[in-house]
MDAnalysis code that builds the backbone (N, CA, C; Angstrom):
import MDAnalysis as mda
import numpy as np

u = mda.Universe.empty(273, n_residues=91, atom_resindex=np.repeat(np.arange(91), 3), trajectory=True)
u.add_TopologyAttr("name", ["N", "CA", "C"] * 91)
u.add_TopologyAttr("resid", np.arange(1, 92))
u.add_TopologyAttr("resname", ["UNK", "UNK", "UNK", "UNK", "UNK", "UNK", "UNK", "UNK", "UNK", "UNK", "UNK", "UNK", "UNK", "UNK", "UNK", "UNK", "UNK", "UNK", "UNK", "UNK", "UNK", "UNK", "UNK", "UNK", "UNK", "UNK", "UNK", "UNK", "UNK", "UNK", "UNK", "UNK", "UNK", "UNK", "UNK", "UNK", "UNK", "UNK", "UNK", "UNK", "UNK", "UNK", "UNK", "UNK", "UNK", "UNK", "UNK", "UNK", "UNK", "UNK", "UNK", "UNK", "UNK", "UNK", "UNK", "UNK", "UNK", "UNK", "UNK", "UNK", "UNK", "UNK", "UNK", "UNK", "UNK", "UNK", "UNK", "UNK", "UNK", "UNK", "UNK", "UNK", "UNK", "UNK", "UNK", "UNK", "UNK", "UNK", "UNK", "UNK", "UNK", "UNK", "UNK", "UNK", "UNK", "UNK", "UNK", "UNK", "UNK", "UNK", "UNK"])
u.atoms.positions = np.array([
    [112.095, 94.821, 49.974],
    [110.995, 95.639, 49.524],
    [111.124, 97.017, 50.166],
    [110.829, 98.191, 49.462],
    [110.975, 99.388, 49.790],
    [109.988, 99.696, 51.140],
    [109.975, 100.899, 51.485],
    [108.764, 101.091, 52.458],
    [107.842, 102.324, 52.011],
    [108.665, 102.550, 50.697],
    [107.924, 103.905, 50.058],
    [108.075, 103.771, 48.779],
    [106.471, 103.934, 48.069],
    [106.491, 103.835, 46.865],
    [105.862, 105.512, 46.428],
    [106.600, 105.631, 45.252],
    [106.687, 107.013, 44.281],
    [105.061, 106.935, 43.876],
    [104.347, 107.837, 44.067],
    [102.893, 107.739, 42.659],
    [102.730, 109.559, 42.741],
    [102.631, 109.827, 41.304],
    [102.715, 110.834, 40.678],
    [101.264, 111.579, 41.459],
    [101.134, 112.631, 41.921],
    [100.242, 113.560, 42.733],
    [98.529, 113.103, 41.341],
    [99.110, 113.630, 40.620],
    [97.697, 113.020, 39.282],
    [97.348, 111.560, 39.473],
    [97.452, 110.646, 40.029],
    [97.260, 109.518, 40.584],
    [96.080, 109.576, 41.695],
    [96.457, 110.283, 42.264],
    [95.088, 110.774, 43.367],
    [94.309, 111.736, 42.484],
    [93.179, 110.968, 43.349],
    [91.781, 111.937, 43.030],
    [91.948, 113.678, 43.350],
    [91.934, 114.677, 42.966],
    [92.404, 116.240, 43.809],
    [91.423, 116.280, 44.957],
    [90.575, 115.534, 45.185],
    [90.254, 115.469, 46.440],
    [90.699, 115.192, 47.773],
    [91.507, 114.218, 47.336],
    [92.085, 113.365, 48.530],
    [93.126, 114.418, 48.782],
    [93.589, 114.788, 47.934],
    [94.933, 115.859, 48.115],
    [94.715, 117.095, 48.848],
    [93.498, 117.137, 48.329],
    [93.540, 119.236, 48.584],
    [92.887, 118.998, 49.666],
    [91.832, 118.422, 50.667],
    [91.452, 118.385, 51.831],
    [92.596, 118.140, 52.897],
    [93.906, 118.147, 52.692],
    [94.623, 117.612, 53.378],
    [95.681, 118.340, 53.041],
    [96.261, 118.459, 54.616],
    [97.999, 119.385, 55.062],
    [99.177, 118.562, 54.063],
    [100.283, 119.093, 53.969],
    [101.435, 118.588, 53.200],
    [101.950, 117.606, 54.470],
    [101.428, 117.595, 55.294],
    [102.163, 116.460, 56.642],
    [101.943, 115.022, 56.530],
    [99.991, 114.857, 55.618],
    [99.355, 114.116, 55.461],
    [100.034, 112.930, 54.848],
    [99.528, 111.443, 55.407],
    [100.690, 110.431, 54.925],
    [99.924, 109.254, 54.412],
    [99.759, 108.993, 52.971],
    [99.202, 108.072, 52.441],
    [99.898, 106.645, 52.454],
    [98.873, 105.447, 52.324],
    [99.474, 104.301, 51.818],
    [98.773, 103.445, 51.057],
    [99.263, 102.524, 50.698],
    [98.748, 101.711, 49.636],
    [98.673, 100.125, 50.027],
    [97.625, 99.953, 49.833],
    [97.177, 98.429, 50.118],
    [98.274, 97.864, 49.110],
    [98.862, 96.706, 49.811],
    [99.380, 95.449, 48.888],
    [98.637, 94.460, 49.287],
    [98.102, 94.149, 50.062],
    [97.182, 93.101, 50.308],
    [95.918, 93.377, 50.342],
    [95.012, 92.456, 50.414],
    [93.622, 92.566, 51.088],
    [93.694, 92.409, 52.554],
    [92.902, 93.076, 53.256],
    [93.063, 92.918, 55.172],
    [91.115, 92.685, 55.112],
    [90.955, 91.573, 55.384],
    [90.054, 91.439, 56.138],
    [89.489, 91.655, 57.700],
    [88.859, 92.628, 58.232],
    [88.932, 92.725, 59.383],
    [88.355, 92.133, 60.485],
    [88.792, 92.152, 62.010],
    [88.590, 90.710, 62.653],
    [87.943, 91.092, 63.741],
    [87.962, 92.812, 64.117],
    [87.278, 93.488, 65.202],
    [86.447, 94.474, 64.248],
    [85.427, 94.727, 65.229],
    [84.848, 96.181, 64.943],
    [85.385, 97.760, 64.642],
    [86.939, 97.763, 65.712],
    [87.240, 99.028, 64.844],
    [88.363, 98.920, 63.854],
    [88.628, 97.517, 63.315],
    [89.611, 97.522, 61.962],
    [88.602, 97.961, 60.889],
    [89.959, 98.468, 59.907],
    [89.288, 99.118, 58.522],
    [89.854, 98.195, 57.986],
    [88.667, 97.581, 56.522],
    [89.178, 96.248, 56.021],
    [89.484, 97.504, 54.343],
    [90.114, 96.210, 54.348],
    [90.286, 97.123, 52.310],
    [90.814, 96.281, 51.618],
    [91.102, 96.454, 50.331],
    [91.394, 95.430, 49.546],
    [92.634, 96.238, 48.402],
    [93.768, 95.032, 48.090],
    [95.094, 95.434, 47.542],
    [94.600, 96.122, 46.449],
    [95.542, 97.730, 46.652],
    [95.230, 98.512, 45.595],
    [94.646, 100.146, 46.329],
    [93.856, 99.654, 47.514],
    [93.442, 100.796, 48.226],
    [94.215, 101.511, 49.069],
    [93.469, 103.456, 48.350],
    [94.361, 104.129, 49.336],
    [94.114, 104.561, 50.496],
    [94.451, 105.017, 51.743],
    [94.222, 105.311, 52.886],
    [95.101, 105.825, 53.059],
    [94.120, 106.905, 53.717],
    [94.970, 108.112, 54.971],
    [94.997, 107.688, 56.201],
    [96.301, 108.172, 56.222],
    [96.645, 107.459, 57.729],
    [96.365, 108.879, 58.564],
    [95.458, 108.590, 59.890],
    [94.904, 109.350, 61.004],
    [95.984, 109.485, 61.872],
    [96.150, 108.180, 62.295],
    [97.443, 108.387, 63.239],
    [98.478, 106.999, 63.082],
    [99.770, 106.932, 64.222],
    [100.352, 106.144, 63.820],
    [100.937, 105.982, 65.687],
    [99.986, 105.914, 66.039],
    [100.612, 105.944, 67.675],
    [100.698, 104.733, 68.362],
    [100.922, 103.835, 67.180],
    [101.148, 101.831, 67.320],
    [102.029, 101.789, 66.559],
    [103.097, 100.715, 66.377],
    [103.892, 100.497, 65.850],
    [103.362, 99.277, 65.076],
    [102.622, 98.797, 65.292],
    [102.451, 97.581, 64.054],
    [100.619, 97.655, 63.552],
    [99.833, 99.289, 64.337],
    [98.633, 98.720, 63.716],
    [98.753, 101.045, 63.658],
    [97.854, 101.239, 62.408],
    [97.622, 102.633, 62.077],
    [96.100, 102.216, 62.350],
    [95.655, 104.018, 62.260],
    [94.748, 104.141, 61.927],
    [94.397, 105.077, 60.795],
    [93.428, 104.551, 60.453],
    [93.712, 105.421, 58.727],
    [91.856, 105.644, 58.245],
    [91.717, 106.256, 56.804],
    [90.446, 106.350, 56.658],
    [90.529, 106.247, 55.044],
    [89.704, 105.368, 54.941],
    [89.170, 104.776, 53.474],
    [87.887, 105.953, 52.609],
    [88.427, 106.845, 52.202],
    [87.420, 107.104, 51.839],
    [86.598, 106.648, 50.744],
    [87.170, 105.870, 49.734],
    [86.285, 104.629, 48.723],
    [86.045, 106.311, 47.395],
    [84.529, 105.703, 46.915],
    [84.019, 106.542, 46.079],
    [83.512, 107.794, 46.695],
    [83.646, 109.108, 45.878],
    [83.160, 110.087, 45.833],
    [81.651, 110.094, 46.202],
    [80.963, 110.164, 47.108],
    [79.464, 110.745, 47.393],
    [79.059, 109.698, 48.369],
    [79.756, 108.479, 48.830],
    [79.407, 107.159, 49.063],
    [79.865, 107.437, 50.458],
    [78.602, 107.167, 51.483],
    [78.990, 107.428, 52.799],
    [78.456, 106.739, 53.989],
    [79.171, 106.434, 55.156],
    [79.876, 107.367, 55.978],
    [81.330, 106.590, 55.321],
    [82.077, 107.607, 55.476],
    [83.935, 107.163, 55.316],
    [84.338, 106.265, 56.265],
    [85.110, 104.924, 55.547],
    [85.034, 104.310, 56.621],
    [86.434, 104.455, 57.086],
    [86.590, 104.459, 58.584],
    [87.642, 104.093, 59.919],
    [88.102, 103.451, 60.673],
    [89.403, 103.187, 60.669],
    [89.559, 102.177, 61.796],
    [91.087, 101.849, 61.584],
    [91.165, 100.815, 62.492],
    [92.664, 100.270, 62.464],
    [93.164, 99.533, 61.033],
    [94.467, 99.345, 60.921],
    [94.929, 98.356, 59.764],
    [96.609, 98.117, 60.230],
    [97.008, 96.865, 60.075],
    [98.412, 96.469, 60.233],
    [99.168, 96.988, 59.148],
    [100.282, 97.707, 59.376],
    [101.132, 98.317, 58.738],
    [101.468, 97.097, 57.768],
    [102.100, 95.904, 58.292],
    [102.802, 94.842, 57.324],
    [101.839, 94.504, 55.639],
    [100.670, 95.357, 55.867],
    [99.520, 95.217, 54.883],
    [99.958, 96.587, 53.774],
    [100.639, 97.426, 53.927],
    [100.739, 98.704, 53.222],
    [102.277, 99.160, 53.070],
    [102.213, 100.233, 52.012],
    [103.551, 100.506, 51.430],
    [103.338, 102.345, 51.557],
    [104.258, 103.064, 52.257],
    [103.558, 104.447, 52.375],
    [103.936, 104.973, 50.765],
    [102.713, 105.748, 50.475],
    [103.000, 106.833, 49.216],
    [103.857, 107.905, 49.428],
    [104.929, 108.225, 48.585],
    [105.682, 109.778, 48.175],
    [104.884, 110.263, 46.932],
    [104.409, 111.475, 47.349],
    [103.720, 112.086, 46.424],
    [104.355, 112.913, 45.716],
    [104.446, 113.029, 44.523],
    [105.650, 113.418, 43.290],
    [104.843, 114.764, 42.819],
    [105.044, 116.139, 42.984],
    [104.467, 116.826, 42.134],
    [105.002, 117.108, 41.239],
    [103.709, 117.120, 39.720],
    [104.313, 117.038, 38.003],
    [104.237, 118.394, 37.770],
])
């Protein structure tokens, strides 16, 4: 299995994009992660997240932002073995 999957920049919301540096490093749920502490971020296969930092080797931290207007954004940890990072393709 790859560790990077292609999704075309029009795939994201222009939100998620334009609040954020070209450094910025997305990924993509393949699983559901249910979370088991207070500061894991749970999500479900299919969801995207920005990754905050990466200063663990087997757990990120990242931020879900879900729907547009729907708040607070949620934060926290997630195990890498749960996600596939995005290359963002501009069309």
């Amino acid at each position: 299995m790859s560790n990077f999957s292609p999704i075309p920049s029009r795939s994201l919301d222009s939100q998620q994009t334009s609040n954020y540096g070209k450094d910025t490093t997305w990924v993509r749920a393949l699983y559901t992660f249910v979370p088991s502490e207070d500061e894991d971020l749970g999500f479900t296969k299919g969801d995207v997240i920005t990754v905050i930092s990466r200063d663990y080797k087997d757990w990120w931290r990242g931020r879900l932002d879900g729907v547009p207007g729907i708040f607070p954004v949620r934060m926290g940890f997630f195990p890498t073995n749960y996600v596939v990072r995005l290359v963002i393709l501009a069309l």
